[in-house]
TORPA-4810 file (N, C-alpha, C, O; in nm, 3 decimals):
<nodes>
NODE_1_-0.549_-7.611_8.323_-0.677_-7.548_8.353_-0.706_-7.442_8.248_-0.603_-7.384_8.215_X
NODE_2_-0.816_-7.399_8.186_-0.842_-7.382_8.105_-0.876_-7.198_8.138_-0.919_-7.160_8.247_X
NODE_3_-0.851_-7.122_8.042_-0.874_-6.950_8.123_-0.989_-6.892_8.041_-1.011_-6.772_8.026_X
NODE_4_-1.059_-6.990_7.991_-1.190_-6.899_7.939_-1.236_-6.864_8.019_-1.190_-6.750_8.019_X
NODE_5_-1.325_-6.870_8.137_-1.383_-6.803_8.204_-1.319_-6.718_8.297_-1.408_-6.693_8.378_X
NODE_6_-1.224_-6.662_8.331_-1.124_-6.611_8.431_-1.163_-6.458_8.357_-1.158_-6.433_8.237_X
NODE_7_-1.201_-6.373_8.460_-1.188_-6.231_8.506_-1.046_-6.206_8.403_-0.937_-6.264_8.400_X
NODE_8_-1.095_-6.112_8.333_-0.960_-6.007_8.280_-0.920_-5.911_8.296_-0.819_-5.861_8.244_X
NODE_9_-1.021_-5.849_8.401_-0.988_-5.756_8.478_-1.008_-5.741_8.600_-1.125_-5.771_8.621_X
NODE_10_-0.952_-5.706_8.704_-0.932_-5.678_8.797_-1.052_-5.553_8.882_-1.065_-5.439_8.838_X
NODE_11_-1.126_-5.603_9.003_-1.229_-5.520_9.051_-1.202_-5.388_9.078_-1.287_-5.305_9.110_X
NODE_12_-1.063_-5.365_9.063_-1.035_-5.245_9.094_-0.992_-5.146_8.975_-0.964_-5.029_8.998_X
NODE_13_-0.989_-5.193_8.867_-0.945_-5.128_8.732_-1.050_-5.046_8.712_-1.170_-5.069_8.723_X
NODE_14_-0.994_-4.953_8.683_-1.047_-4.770_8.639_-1.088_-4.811_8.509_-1.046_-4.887_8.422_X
NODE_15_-1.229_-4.700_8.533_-1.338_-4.729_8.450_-1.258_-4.718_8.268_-1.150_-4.661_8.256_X
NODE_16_-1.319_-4.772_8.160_-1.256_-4.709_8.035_-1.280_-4.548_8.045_-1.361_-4.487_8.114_X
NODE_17_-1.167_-4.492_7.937_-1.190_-4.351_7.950_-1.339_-4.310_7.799_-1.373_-4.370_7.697_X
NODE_18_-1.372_-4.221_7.844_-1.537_-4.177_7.734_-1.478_-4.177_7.634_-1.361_-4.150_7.663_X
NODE_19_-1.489_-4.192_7.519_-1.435_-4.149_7.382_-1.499_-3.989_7.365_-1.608_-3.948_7.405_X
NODE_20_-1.421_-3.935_7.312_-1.449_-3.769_7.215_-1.445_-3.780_7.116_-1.335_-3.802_7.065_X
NODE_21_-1.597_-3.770_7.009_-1.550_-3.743_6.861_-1.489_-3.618_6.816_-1.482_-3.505_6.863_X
NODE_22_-1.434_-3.692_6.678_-1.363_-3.608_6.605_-1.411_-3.480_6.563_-1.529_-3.457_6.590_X
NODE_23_-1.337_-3.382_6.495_-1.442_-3.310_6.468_-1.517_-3.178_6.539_-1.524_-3.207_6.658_X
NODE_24_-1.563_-3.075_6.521_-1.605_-2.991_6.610_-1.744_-3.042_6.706_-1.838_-3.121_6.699_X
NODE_25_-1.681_-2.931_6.805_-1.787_-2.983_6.906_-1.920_-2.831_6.918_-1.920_-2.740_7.001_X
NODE_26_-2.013_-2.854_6.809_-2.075_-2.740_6.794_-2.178_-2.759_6.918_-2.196_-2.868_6.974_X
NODE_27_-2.248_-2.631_6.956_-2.310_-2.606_7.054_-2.388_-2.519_7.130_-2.347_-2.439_7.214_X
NODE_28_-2.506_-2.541_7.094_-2.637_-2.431_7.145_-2.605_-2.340_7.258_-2.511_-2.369_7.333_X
NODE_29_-2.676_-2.233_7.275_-2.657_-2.154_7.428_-2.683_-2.288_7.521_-2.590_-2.337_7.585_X
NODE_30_-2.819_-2.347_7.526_-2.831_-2.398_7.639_-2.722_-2.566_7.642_-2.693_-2.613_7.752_X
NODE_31_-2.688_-2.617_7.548_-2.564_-2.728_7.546_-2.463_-2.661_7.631_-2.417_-2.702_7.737_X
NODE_32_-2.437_-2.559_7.572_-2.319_-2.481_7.635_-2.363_-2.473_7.818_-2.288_-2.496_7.913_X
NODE_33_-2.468_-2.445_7.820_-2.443_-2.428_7.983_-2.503_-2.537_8.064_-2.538_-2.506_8.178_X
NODE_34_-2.522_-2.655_8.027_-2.548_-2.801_8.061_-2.431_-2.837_8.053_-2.419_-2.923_8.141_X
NODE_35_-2.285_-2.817_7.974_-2.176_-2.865_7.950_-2.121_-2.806_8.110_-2.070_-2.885_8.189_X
NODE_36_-2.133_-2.699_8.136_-2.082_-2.597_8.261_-2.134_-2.668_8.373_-2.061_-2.676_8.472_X
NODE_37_-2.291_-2.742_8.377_-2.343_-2.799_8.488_-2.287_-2.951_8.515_-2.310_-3.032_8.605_X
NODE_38_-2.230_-2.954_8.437_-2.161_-3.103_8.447_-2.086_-3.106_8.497_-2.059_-3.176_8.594_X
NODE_39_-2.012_-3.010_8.430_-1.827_-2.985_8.514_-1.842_-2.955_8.664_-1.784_-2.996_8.765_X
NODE_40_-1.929_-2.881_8.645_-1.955_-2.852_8.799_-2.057_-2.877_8.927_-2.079_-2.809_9.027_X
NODE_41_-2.112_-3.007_8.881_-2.177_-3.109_8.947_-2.098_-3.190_8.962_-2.092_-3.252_9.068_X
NODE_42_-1.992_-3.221_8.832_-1.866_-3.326_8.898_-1.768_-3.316_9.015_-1.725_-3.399_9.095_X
NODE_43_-1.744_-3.169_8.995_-1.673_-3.155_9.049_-1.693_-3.146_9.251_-1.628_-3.184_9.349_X
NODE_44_-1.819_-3.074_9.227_-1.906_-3.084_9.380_-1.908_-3.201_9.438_-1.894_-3.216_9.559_X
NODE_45_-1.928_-3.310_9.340_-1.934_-3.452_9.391_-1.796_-3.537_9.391_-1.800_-3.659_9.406_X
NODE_46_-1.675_-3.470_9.375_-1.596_-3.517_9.403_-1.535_-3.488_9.523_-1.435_-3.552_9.553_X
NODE_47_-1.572_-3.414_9.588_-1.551_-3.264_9.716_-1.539_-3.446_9.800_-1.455_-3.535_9.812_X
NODE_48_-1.641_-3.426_9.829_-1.752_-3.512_9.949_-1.695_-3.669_9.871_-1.595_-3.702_9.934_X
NODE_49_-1.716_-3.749_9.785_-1.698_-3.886_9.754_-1.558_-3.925_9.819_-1.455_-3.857_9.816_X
NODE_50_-1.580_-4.086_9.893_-1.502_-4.142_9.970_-1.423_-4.264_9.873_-1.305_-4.293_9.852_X
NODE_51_-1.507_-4.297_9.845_-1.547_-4.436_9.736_-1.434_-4.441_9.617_-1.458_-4.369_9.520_X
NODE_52_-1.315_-4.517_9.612_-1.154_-4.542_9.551_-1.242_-4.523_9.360_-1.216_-4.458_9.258_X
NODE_53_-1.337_-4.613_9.399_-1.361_-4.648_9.243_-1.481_-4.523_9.167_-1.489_-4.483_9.051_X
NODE_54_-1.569_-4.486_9.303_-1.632_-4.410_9.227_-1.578_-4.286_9.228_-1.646_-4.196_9.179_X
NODE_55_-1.484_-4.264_9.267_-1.377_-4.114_9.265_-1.359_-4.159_9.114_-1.421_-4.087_9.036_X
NODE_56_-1.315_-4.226_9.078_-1.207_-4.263_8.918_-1.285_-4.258_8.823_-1.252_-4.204_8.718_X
NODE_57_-1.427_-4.323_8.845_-1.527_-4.263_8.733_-1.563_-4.155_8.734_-1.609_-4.111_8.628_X
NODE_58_-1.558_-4.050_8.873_-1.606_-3.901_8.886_-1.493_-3.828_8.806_-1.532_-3.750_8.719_X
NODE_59_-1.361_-3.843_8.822_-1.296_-3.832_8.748_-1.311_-3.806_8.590_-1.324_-3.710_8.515_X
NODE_60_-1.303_-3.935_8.584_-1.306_-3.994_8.399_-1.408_-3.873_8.330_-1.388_-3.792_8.240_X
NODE_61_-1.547_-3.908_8.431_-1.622_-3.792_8.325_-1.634_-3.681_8.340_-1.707_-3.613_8.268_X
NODE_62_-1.548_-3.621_8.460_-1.481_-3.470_8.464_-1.393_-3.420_8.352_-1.418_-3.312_8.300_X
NODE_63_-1.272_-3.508_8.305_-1.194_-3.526_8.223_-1.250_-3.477_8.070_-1.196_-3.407_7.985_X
NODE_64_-1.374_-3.542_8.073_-1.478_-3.591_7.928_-1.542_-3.457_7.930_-1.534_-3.387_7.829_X
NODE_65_-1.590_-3.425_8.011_-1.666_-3.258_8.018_-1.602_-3.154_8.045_-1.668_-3.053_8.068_X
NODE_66_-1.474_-3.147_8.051_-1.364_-3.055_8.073_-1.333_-3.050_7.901_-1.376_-2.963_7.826_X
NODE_67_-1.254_-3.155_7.865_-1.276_-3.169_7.717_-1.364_-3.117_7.653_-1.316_-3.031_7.580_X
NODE_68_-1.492_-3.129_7.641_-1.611_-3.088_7.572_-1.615_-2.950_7.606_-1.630_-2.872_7.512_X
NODE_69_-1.606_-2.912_7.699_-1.633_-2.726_7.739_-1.515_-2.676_7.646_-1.531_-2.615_7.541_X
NODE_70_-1.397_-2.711_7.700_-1.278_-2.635_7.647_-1.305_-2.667_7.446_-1.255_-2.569_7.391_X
NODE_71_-1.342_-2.729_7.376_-1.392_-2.787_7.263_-1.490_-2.709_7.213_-1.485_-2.692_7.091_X
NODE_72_-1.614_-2.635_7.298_-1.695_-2.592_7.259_-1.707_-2.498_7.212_-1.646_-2.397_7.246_X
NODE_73_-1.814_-2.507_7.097_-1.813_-2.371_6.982_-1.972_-2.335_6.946_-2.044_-2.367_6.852_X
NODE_74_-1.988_-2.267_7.046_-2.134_-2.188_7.056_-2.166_-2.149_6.913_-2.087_-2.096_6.835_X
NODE_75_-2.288_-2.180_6.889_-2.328_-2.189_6.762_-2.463_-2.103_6.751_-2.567_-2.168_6.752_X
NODE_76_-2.476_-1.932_6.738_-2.594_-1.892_6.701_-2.708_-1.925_6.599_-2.662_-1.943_6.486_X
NODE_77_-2.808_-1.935_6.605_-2.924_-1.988_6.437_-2.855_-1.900_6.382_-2.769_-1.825_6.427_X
NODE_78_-2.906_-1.915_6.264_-2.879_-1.850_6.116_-2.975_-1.735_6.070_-2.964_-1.636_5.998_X
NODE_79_-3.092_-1.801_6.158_-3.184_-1.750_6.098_-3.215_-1.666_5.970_-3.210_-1.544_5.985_X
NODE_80_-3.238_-1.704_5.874_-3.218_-1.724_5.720_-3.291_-1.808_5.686_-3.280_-1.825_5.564_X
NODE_81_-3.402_-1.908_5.754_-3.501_-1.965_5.718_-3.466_-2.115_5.615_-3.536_-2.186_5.543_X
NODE_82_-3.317_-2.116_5.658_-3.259_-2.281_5.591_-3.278_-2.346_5.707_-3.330_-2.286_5.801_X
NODE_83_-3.246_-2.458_5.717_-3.193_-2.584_5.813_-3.089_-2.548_5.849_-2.995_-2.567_5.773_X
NODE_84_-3.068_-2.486_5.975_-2.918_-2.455_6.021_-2.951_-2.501_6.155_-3.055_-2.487_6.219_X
NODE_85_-2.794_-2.582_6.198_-2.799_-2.576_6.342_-2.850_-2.512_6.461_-2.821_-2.394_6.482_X
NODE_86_-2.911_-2.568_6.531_-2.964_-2.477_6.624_-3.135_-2.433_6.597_-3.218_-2.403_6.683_X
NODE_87_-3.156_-2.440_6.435_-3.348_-2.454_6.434_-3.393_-2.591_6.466_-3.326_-2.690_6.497_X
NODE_88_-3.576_-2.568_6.444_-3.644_-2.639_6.520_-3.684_-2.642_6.356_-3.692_-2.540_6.288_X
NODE_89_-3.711_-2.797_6.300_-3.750_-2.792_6.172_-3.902_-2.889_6.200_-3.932_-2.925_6.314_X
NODE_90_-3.981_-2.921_6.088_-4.093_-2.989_6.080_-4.071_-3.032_5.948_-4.060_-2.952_5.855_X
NODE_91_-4.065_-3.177_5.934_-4.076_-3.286_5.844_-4.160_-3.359_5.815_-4.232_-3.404_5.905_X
NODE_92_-4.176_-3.389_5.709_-4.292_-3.512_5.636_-4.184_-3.605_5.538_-4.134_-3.579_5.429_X
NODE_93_-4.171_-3.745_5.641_-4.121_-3.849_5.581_-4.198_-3.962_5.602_-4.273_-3.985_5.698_X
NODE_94_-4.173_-4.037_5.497_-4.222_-4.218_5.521_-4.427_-4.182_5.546_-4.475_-4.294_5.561_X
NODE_95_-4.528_-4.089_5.554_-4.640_-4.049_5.619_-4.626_-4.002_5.759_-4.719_-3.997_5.839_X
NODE_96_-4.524_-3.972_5.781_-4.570_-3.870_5.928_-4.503_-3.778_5.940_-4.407_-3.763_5.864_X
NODE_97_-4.529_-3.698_6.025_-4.463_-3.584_5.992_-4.394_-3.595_6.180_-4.447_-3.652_6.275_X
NODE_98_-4.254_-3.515_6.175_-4.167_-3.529_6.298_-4.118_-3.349_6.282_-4.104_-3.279_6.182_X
NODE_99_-4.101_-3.319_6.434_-4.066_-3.171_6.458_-3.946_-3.209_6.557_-3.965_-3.287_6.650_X
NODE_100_-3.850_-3.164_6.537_-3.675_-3.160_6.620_-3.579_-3.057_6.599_-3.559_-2.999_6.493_X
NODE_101_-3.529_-3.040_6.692_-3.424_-2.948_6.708_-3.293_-2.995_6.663_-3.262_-3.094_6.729_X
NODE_102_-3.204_-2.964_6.579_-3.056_-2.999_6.536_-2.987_-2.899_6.657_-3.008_-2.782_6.689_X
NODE_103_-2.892_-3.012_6.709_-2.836_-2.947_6.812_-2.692_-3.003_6.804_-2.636_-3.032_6.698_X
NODE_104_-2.641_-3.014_6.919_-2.503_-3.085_6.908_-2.465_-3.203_6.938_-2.559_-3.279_6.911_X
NODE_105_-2.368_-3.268_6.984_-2.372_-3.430_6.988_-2.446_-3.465_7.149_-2.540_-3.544_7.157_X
NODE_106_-2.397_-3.406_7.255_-2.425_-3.413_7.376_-2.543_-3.377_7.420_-2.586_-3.425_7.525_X
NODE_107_-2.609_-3.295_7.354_-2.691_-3.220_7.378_-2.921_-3.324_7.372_-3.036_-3.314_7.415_X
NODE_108_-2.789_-3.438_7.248_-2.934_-3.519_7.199_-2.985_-3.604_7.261_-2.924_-3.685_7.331_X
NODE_109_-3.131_-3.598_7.243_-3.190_-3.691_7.365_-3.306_-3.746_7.305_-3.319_-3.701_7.192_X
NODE_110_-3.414_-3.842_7.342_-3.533_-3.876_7.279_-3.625_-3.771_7.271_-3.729_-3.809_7.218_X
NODE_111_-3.627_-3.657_7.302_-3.694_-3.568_7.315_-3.694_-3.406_7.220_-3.679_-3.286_7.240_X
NODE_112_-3.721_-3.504_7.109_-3.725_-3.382_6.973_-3.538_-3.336_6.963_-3.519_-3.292_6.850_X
NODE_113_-3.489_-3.336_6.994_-3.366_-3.277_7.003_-3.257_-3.405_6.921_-3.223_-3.515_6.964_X
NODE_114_-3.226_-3.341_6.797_-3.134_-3.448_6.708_-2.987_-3.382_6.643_-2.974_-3.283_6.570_X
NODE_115_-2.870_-3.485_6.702_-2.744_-3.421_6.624_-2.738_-3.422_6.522_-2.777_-3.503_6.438_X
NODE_116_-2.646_-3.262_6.510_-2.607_-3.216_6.359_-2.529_-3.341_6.301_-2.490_-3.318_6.186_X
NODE_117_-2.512_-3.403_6.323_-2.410_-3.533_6.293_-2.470_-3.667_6.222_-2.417_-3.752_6.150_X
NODE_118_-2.632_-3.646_6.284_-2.694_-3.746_6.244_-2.724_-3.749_6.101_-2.736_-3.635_6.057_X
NODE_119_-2.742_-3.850_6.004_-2.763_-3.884_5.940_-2.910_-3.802_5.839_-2.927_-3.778_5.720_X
NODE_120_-2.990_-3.782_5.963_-3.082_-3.721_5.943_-3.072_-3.531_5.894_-3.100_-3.470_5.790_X
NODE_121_-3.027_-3.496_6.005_-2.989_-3.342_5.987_-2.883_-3.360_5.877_-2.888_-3.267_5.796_X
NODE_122_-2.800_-3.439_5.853_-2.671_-3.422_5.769_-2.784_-3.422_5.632_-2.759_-3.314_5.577_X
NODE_123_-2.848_-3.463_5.585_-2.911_-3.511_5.470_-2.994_-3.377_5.429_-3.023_-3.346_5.314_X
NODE_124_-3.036_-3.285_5.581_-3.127_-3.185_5.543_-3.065_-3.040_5.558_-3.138_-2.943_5.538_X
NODE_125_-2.929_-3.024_5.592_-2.901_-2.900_5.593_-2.864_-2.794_5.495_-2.788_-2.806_5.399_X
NODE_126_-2.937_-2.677_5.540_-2.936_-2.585_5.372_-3.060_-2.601_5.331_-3.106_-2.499_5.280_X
NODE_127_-3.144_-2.706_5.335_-3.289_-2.672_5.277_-3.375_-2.576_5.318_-3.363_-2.537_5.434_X
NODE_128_-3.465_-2.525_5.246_-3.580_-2.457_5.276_-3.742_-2.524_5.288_-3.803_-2.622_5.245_X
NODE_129_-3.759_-2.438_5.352_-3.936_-2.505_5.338_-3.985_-2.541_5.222_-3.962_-2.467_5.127_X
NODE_130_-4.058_-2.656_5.202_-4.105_-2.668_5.032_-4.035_-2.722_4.997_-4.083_-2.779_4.899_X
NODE_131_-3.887_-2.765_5.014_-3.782_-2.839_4.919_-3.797_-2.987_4.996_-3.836_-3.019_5.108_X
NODE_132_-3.743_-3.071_4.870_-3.747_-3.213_4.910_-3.640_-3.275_4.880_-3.593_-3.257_4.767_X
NODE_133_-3.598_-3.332_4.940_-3.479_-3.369_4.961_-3.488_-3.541_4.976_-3.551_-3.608_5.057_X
NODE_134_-3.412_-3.575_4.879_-3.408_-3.710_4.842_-3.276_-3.791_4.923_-3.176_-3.804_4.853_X
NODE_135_-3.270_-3.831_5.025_-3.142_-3.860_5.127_-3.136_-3.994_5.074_-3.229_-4.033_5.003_X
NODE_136_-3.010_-4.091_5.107_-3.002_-4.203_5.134_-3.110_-4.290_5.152_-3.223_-4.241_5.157_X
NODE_137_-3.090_-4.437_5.165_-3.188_-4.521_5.258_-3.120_-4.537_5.390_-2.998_-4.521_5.403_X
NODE_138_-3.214_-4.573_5.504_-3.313_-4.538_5.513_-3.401_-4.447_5.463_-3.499_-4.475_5.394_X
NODE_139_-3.364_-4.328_5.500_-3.424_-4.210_5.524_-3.523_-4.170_5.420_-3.636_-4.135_5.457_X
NODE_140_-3.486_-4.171_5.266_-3.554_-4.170_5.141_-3.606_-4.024_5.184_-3.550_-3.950_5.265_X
NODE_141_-3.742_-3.993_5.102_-3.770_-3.905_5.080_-3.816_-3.785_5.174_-3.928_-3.809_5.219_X
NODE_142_-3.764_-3.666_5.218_-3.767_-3.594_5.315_-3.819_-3.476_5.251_-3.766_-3.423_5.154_X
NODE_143_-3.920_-3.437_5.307_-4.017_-3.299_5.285_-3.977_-3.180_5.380_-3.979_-3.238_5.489_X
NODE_144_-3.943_-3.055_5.404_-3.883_-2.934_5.501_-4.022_-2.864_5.479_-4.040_-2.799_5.376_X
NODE_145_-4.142_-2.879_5.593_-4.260_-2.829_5.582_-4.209_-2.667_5.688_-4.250_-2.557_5.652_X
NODE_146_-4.141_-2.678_5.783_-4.117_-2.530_5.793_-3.987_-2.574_5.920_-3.969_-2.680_5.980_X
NODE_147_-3.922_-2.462_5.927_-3.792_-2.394_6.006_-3.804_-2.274_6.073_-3.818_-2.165_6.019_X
NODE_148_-3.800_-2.293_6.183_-3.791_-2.195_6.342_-3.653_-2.175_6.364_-3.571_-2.265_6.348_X
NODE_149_-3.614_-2.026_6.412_-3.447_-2.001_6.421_-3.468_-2.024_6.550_-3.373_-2.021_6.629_X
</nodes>
């Protein structure tokens, strides 16, 4: 009988554990205390949960945000009017122009808010307004029309 299709795991096997990147875990005032609401929303919800399997994932990402807090390295602006972690910059690439916050890895969401990690912020940090910055492809040619601390 043939075991391609056969279950390789078992319904009861604990969830994979989150990966943590390498590397510092930099982090805004408010990352920092979304990191605190996690831990301790997990933990509230582990009080009360009955459930074998969803205990083990409440777990897992207790584990993952316990990690990340104890990791974390609050990161004030610079304010110095470069691209530093933690500003709100305004760009002109490709014809449009995009406004986002460089923040930390956890912290990023579809909503203007982009990690220092990304490709994007990595390409623009240290610039000033007025400077252009010639990144990689994609990205190509990047304009720093202004920076908020």
């Amino acid at each position: 009988m043939s075991r391609a299709f056969v279950k390789e795991t078992a319904e009861s096997a604990p969830p994979p554990e989150r990966m943590v990147d390498d590397g510092p875990n930099l982090v805004t005032a408010e990352g920092l205390a979304a990191i605190h609401a996690h831990v301790a929303r997990i933990e509230a919800a582990m009080q009360t949960e009955t459930n074998v399997l969803l205990r083990e994932t409440l777990a897992r990402d207790l584990r993952y945000w316990e990690i990340r807090q104890a990791s974390a390295q609050l990161v004030a602006p610079a304010r110095n009017g470069t691209v530093a972690f933690g500003c709100r910059v305004t760009i002109a690439r490709k014809g449009r122009t995009q406004n986002f916050r460089i923040v930390g890895v956890d912290e990023t969401d579809a909503k203007g808010l982009v990690s220092f990690r990304s490709p994007l912020a990595a390409a623009i940090l240290g610039a000033r307004p007025g400077d252009i910055v010639e990144a990689p492809a994609p990205l190509g040619e990047i304009e720093i029309q202004s920076v908020e601390d």
